[in-house]
C-alpha positions as CSV (number, residue, x, y, z in Angstrom):
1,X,27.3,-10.3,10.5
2,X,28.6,-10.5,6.9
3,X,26.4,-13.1,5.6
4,X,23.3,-11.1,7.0
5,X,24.3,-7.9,5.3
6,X,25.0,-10.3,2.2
7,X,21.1,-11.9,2.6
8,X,19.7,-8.9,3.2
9,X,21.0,-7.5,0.0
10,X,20.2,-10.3,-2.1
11,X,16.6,-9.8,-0.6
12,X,16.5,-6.0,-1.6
13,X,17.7,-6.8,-4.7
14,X,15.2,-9.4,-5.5
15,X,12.5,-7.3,-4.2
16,X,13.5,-4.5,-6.3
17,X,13.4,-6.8,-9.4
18,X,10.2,-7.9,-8.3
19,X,9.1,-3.9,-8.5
20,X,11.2,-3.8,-12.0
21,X,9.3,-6.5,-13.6
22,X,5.5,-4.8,-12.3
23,X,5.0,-7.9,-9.6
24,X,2.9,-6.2,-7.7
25,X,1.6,-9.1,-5.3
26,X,1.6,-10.2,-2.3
27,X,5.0,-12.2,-2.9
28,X,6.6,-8.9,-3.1
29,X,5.3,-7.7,0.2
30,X,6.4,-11.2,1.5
31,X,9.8,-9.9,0.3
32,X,9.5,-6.7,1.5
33,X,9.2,-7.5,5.0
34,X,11.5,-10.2,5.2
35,X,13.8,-7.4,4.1
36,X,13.0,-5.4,7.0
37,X,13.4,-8.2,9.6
38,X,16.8,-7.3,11.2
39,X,17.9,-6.6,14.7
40,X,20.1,-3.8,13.8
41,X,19.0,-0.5,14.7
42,X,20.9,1.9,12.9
43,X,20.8,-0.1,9.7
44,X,17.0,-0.4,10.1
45,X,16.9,3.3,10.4
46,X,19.1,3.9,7.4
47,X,17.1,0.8,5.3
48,X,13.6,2.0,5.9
49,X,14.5,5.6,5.0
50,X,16.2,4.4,1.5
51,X,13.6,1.8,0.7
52,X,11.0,4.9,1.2
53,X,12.3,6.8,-1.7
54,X,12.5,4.1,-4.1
55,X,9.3,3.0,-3.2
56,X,7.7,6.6,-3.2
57,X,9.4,6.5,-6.7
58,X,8.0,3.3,-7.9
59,X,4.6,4.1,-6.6
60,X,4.3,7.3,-8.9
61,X,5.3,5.8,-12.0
62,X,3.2,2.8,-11.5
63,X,0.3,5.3,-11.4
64,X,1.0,6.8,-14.3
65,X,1.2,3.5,-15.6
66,X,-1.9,2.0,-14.7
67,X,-4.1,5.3,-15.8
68,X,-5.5,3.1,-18.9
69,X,-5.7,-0.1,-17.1
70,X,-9.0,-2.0,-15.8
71,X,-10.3,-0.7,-12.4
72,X,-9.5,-3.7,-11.0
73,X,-5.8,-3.7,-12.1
74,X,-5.4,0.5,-10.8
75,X,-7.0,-0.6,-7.4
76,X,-4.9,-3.8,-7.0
77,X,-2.3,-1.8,-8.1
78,X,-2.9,1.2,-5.6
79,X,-3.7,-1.8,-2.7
80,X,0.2,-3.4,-2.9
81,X,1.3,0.2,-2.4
82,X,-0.8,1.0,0.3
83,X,0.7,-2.8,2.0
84,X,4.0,-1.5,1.2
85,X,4.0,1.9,2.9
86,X,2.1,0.8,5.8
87,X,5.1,-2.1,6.2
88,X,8.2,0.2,5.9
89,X,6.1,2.6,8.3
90,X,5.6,5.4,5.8
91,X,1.9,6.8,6.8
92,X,1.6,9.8,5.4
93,X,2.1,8.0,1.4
94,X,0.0,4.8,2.9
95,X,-2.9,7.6,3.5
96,X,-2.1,9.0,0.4
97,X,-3.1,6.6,-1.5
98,X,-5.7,4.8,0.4
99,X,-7.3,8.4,0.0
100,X,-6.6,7.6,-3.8
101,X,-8.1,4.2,-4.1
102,X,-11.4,5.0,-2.1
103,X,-11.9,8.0,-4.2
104,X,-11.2,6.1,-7.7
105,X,-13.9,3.3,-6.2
106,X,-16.7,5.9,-5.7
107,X,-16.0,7.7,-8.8
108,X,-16.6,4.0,-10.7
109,X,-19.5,2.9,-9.0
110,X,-21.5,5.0,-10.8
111,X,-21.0,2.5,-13.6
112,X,-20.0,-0.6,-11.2
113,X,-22.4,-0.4,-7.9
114,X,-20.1,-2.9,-6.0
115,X,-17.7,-0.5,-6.0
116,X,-19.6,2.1,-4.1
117,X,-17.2,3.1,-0.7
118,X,-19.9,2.8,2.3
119,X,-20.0,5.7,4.9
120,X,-18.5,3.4,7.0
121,X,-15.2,3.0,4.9
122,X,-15.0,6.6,4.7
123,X,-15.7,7.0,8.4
124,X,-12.6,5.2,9.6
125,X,-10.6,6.6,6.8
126,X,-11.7,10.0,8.2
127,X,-11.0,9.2,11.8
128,X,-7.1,7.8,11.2
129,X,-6.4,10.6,8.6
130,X,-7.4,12.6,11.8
131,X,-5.1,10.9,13.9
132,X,-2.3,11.3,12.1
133,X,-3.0,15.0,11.5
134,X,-4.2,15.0,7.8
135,X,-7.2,17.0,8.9
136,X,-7.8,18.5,5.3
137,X,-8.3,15.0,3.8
138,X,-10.3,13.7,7.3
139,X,-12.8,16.5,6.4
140,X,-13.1,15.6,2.3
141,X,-13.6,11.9,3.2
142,X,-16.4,13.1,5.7
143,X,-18.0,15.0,2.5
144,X,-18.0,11.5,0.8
145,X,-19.5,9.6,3.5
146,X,-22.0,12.2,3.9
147,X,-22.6,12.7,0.4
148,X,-23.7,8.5,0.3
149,X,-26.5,9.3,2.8
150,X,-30.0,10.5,1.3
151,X,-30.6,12.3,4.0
152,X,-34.7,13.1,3.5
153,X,-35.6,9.7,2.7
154,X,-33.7,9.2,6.3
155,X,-35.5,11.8,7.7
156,X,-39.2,10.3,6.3
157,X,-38.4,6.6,7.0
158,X,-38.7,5.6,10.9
159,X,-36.8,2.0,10.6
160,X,-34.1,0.8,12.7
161,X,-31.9,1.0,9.8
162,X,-32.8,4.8,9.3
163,X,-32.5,5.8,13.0
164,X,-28.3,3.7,12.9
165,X,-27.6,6.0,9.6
166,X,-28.4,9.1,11.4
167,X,-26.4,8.4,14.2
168,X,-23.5,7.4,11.5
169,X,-24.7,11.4,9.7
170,X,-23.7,12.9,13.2
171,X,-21.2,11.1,13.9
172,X,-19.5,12.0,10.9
173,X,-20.5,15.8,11.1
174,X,-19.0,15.9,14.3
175,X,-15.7,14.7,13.1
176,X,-15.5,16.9,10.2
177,X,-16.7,20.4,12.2
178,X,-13.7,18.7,14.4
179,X,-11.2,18.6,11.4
180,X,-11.9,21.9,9.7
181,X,-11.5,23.5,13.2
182,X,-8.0,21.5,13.5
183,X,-7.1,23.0,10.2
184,X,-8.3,26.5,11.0
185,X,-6.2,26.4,13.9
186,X,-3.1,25.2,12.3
187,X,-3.7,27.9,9.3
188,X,-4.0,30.2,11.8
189,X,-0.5,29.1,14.0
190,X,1.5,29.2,10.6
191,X,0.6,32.8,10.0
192,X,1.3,34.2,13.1
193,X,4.5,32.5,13.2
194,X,5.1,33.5,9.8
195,X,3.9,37.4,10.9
196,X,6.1,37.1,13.7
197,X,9.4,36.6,11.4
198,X,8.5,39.3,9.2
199,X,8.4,41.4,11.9
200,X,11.6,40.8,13.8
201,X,13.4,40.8,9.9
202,X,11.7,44.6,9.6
203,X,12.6,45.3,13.1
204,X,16.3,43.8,12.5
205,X,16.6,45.9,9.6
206,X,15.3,49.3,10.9
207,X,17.8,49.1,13.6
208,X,20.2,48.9,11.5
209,X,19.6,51.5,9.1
210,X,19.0,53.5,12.4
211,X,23.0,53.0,13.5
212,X,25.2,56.6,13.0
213,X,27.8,55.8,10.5
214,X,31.2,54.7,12.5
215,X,33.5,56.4,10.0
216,X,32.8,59.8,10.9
217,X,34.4,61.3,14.5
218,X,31.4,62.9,16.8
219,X,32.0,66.0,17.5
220,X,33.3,67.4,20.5
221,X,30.9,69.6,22.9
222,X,32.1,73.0,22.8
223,X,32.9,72.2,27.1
224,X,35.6,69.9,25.8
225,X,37.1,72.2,23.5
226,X,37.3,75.0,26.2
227,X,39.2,72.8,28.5
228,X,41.5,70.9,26.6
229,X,42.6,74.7,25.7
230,X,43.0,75.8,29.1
231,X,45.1,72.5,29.7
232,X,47.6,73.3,26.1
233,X,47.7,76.5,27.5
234,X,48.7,75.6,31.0
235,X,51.4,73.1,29.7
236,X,53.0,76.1,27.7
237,X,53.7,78.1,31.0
238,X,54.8,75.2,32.4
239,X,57.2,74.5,29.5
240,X,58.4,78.1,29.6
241,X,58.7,78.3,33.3
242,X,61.4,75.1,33.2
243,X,63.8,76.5,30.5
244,X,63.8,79.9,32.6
245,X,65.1,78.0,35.7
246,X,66.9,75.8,33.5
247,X,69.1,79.4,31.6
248,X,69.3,80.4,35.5
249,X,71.3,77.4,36.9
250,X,73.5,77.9,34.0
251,X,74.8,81.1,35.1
């Protein structure tokens, strides 16, 4: 058990000198997941979750990094990320920046053409952003595909080619009507809920300041008074009544 703790360190270690030194190849992602081969649970659990933040870490500052680099170094740059996170299971920064590096492509090809993102690409981007819940970015990638699409020349033309791309032009339409509805729907569930704990704090509060103060006797009903004096006055003839027979016996 010791020397696998001991080889899985080195292996950390090495893979985060392989981040240090800006090795951002598939040799680190080699690493990476050798890192992650291990039977134990808990550990894995605990590994994965570290290895997350230092990677979510990395990631950000390598971005900033490669801002004034070729497009070919940002995207290979943005592609080992995307490897990494999608190894140690992190989805939500693997769709992060897969989202990132599609959007850097079609924002290039208007000087490089082969870097155009096809309706396609942004198609099955859309549908697993969907099914992981990012339904704000599922419906911006279905604006891109949609956006590649000339839609009148479609429209005119009767080829076989024509008639596939307008199946592709609903089928992304559908999934994006899908999305924003998914998003509406979520909007909408967060600000009830969030209505709905304003209400009961107000409510909380108001019954509160509604409370008498407890310092402050209530005062008796005017019934009360009248018969706790016909009781004082009752144990005064009683009272007098005892020393009377009491001064008698005496005698």
């Amino acid at each position: 058990m010791a020397d696998s703790d001991s080889m899985v360190a080195q292996q950390i270690a090495l893979f985060h000198s392989q981040i240090n030194k800006k090795r951002f190849n598939d040799d680190s992602l080699r690493i990476l997941e050798s890192v992650l081969a291990s039977n134990d649970v808990k550990s894995l659990f605990q590994l994965r979750s570290t290895l997350k933040e230092f990677i979510r870490s990395e990631s950000l500052s390598a971005i900033r990094h490669i801002a004034a680099k070729t497009v070919d170094q940002q995207l290979s740059t943005l592609e080992f990320f995307v490897g990494a996170f999608a190894i140690i299971g992190d989805i939500e920064s693997c769709l992060a920046l897969r989202y990132e590096a599609l959007v850097l492509r079609e924002h290039k090809s208007q000087i490089h053409q082969w870097l155009q993102v096809s309706p396609v690409e942004w198609l099955n981007f859309a549908e697993q952003s969907l099914d992981n819940c990012f339904y704000a970015i599922a419906a911006k990638a279905c604006d891109y595909g949609l956006s590649c699409f000339h839609k009148n020349e479609i429209v005119r033309s009767k080829t076989d080619e024509s008639c596939e791309n307008l199946q592709l032009i609903e089928k992304i339409t559908k999934l994006k009507n899908c999305a924003l509805t998914l998003a509406a729907s979520r909007s909408g569930m967060f600000l009830i809920k969030a209505q709905a704990v304003e209400y009961l704090r107000k409510r909380a509060s108001e019954e509160c300041n509604s409370q008498p103060p407890s310092c402050k006797p209530a005062p008796c009903a005017a019934s009360t008074l009248y018969r706790d004096g016909i009781k004082k006055r009752n144990d005064r003839k009683l009272n007098a009544s005892r020393r009377t027979v009491s001064s008698s016996s005496q005698l």
